[in-house]
C-alpha positions as CSV (number, residue, x, y, z in Angstrom):
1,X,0.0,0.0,0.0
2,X,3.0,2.4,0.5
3,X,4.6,1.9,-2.6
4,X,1.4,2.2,-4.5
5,X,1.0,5.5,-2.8
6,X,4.3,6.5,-4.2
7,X,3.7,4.8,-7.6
8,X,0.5,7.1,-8.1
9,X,2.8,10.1,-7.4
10,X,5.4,8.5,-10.5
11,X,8.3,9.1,-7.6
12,X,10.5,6.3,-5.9
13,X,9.4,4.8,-2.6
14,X,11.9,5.5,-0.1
15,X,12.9,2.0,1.5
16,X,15.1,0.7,4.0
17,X,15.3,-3.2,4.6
18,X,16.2,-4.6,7.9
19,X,18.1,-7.4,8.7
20,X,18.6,-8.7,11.9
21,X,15.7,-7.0,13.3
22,X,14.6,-7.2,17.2
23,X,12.7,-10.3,18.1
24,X,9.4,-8.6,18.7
25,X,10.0,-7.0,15.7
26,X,10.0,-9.9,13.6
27,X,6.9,-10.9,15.4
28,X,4.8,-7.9,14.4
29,X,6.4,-8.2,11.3
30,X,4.4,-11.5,10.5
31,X,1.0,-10.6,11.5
32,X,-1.8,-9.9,9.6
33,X,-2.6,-6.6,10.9
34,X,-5.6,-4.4,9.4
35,X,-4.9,-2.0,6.7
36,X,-3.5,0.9,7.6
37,X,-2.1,0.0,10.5
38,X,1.3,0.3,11.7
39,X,4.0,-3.1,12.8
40,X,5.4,-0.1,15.1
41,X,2.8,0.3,18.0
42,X,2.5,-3.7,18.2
43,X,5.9,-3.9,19.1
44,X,6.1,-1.6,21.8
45,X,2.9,-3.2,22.6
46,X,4.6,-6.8,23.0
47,X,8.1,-5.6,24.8
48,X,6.4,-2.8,26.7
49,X,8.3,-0.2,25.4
50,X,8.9,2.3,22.5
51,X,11.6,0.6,19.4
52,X,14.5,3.1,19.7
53,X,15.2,4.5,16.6
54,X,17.7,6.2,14.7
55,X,17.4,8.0,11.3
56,X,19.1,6.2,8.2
57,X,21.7,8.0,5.9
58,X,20.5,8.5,3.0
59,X,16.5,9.0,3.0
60,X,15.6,9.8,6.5
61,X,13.2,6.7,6.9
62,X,13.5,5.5,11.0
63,X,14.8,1.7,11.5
64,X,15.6,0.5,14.5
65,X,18.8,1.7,16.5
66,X,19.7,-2.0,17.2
67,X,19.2,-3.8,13.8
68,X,22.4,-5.8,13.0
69,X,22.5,-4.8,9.2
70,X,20.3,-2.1,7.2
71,X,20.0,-1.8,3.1
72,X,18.9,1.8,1.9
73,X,17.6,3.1,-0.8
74,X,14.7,3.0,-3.0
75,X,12.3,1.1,-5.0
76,X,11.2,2.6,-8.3
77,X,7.7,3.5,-9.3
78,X,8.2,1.1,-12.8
79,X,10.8,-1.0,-12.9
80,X,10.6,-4.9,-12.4
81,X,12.8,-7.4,-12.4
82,X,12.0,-11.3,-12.2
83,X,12.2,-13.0,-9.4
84,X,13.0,-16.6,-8.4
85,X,12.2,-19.3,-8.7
86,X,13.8,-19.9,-5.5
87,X,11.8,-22.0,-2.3
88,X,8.9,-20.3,-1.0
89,X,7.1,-21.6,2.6
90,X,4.8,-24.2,1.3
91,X,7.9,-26.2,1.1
92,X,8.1,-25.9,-3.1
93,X,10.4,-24.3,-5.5
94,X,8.7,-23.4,-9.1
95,X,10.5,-23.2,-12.2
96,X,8.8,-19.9,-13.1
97,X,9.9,-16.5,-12.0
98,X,7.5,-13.7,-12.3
99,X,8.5,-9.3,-12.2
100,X,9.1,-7.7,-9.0
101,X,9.7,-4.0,-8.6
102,X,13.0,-3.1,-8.2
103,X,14.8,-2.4,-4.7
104,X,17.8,-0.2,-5.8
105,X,20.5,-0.2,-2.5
106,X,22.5,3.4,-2.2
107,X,23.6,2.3,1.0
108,X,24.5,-0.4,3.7
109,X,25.2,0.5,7.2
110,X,25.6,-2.4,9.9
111,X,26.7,-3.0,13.5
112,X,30.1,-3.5,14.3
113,X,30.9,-7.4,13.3
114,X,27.0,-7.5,12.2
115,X,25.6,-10.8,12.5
116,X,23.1,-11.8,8.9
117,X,20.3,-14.0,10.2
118,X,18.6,-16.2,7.0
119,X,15.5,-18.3,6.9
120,X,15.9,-21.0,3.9
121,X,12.1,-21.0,3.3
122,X,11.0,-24.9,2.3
123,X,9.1,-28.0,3.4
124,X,7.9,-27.0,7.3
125,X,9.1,-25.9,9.6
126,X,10.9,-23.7,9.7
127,X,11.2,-19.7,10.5
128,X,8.4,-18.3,7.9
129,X,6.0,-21.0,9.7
130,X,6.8,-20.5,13.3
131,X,6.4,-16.4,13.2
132,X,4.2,-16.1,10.6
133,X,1.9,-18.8,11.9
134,X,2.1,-17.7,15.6
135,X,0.8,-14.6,14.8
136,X,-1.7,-15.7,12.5
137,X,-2.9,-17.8,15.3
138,X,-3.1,-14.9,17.3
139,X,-4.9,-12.5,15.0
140,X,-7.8,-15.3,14.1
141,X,-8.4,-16.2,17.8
142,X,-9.2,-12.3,18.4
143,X,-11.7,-12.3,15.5
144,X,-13.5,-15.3,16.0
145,X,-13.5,-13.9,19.6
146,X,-15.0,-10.7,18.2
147,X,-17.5,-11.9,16.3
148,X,-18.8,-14.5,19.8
149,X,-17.9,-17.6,18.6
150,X,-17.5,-20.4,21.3
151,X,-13.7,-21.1,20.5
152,X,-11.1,-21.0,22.7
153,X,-8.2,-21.8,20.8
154,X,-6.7,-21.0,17.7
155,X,-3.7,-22.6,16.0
156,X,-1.5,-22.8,12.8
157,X,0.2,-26.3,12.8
158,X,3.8,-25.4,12.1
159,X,4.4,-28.5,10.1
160,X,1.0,-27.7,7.8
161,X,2.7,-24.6,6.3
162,X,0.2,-22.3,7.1
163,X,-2.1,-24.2,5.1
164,X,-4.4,-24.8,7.8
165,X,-5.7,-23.4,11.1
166,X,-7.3,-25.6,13.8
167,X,-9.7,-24.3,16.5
168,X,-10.4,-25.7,19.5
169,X,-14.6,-25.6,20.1
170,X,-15.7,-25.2,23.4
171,X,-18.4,-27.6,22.8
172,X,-20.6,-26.6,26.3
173,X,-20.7,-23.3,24.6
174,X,-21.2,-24.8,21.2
175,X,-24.5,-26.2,22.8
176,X,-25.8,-22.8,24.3
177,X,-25.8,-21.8,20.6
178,X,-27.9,-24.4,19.7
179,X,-26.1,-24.2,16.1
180,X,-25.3,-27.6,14.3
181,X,-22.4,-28.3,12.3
182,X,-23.1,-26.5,8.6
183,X,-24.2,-23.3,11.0
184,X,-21.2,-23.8,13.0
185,X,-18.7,-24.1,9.6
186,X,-20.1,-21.3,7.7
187,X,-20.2,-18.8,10.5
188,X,-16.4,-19.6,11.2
189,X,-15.8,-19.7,7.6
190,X,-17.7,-16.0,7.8
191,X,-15.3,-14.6,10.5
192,X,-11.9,-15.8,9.4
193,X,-12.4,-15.8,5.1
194,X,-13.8,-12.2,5.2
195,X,-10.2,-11.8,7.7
196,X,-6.9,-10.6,6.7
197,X,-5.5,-13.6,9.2
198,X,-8.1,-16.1,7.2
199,X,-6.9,-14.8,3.4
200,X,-3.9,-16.5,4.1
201,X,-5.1,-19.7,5.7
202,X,-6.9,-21.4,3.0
203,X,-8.0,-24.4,5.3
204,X,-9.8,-24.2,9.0
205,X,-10.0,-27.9,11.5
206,X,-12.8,-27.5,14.2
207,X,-12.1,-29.9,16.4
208,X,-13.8,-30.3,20.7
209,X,-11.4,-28.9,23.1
210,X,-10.4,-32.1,24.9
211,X,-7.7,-31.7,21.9
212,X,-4.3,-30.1,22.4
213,X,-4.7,-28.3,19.2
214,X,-0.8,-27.5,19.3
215,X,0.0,-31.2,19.6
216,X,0.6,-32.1,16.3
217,X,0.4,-35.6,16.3
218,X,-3.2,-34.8,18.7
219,X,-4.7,-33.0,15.8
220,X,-3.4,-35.9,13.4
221,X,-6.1,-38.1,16.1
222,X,-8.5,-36.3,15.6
223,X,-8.6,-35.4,12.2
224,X,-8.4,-39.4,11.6
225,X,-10.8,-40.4,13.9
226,X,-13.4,-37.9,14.2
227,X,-13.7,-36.3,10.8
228,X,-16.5,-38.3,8.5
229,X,-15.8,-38.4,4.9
230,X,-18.8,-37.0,2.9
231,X,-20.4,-35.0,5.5
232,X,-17.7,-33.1,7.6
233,X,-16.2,-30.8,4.5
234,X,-17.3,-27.4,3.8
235,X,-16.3,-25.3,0.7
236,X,-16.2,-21.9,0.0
237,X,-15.1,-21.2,-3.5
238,X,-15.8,-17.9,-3.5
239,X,-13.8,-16.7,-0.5
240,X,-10.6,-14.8,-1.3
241,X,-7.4,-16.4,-0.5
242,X,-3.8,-15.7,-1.0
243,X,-2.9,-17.2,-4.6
244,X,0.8,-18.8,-3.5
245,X,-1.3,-22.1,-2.4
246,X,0.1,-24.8,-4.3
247,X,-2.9,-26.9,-5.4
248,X,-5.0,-24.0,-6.7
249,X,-5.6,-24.3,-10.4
250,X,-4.6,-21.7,-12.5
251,X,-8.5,-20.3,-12.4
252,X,-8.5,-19.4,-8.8
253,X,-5.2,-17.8,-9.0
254,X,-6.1,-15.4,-11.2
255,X,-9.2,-14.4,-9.2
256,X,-7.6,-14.7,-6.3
257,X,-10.9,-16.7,-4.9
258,X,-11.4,-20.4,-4.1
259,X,-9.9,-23.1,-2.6
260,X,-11.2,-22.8,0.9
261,X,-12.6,-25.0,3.2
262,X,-13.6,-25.4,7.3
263,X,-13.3,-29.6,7.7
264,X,-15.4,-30.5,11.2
265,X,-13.4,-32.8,13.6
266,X,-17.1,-32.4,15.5
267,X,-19.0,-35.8,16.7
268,X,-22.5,-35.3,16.7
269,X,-22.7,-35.9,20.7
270,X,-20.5,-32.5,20.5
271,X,-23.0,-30.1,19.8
272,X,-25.1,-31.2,23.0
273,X,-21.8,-30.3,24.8
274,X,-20.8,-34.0,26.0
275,X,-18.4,-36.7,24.6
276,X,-19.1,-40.5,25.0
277,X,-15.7,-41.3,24.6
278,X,-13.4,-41.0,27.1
279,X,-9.1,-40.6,25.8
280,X,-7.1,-44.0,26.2
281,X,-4.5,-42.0,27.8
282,X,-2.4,-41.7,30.5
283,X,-4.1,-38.5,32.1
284,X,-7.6,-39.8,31.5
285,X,-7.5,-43.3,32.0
286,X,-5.7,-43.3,35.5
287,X,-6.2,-41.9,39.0
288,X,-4.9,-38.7,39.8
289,X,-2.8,-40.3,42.4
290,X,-1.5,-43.0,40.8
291,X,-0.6,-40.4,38.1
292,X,1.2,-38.5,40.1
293,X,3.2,-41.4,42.5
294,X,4.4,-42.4,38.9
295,X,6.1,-38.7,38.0
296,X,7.2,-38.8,41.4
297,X,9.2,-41.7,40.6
298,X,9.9,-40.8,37.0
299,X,13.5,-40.2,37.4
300,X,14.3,-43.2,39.5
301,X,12.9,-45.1,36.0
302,X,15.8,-43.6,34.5
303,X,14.0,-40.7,32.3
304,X,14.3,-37.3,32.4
305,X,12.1,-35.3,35.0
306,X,8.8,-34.4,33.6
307,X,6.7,-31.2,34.0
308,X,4.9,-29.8,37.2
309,X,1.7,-31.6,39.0
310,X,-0.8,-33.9,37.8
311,X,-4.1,-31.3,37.3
């Protein structure tokens, strides 16, 4: 949106790229903030204090005071150049390359024996997945909150690429609403494809919230067990989407549209707010006691120590 401001002017968009930004920086950086917004106040917001700045040499843009390595310049109003292919974060390099405007360096400035931090983008996860998808976990929790949802839990599977986002139902709530599954999938699919955080999540998993939705191999369990082939799919073709997905045809990339879809991980006894099944598990199918005479005792089995009290 900046450099199209510039662009409708015909002048140069002053730029300055950081590299080796702080942490919370980074974090800002990756989430899918409203238009118009600035990365700036988010960060103070998440360390609890203003980014010191200083002023960079050439065009006066701020950056911030303890970035390892900054680039300056500026990237013109017409020029492209292609780009790639090179590996992108659904874990896929293309053979095609397609124009990018062109960032034109006048400058470099650096800390003294600057250290270059670099992400290799490819098959998950890595970096792109763990900020970008943190945050977007973040920002579609607040707006399913916002619009009264009964969720309580929103995450993007690191090793799904950002491909998908599951959220945890909180299925005693589910049954105030009296909604049944369709209701349930098209509101969600309302809140989060009509979302800057849902454009780039073209898949949603509702699943009860006796999952640990940021257990991977929990959400494999219950995507395998509870989700009913035929009946537990919902597709929205015409909600907008970010057109990097892989599997989209050629169609839906150039309408940027389609290629959605909320799955339900739901049993039917979950929308009266009870479960008949009970998890084979350690924590559910022991006594609390006996649970916790066994961590006790963990170490003297020879394993590491394990985490705090049985709850």
């Amino acid at each position: 949106m900046i450099h199209r401001s510039w662009q409708e002017r015909g002048e140069p968009t002053p730029w300055a790229m950081v590299l080796g930004a702080p942490p919370a920086a980074l974090a800002a950086a990756g989430m899918p903030l409203p238009a118009e917004v600035n990365e700036d106040g988010y960060v103070g917001a998440l360390t609890g204090s203003p980014v010191e700045v200083v002023r960079t040499e050439t065009n006066g843009l701020y950056v911030p005071a303890n970035a390892e390595i900054v680039l300056e310049g500026y990237i013109s109003p017409d020029e492209t150049a292609p780009e790639g292919p090179m590996g992108e974060y659904h874990g896929y390099t293309f053979a095609e390359s397609k124009p990018q405007p062109v960032f034109h360096v006048e400058a470099v400035t650096h800390r003294s024996d600057p250290i270059l931090p670099i992400c290799v983008a490819g098959l998950p996860p890595e970096e792109n997945h763990t900020i970008w998808g943190t945050m977007i976990s973040a920002s579609a929790l607040d707006q399913l909150r916002a619009d009264g949802l009964p969720v309580d839990l929103a995450w993007c599977s690191y090793e799904a690429a950002t491909c998908w986002i599951v959220v945890s139902v909180d299925i005693r709530r589910l049954a105030e609403t009296g909604m049944d599954e369709r209701q349930l999938a098209d509101a969600v699919a309302a809140s989060l494809f009509g979302s800057h955080a849902g454009w780039l999540v073209p898949k949603v998993l509702l699943v009860a919230d006796d999952i640990d939705i940021t257990d991977i191999d929990q959400v494999v369990w219950a995507l395998a067990t509870r989700y009913h082939p035929g009946t537990g799919e919902y597709a929205y073709p015409d909600a907008p989407g970010i057109p990097m997905v892989p599997y989209l045809t050629a169609a839906e990339v150039r309408s940027g549209r389609g290629g959605k879809s909320v799955v339900s991980c739901l049993l039917p006894e979950h929308f009266a707010g009870r479960t008949h099944g009970v998890t084979t598990d350690f924590r559910h199918s022991y006594p609390r006691a006996l649970q916790q005479k066994v961590l006790d005792t963990w170490t003297d089995y020879g394993f590491a120590a394990p985490g705090g009290p049985v709850r």
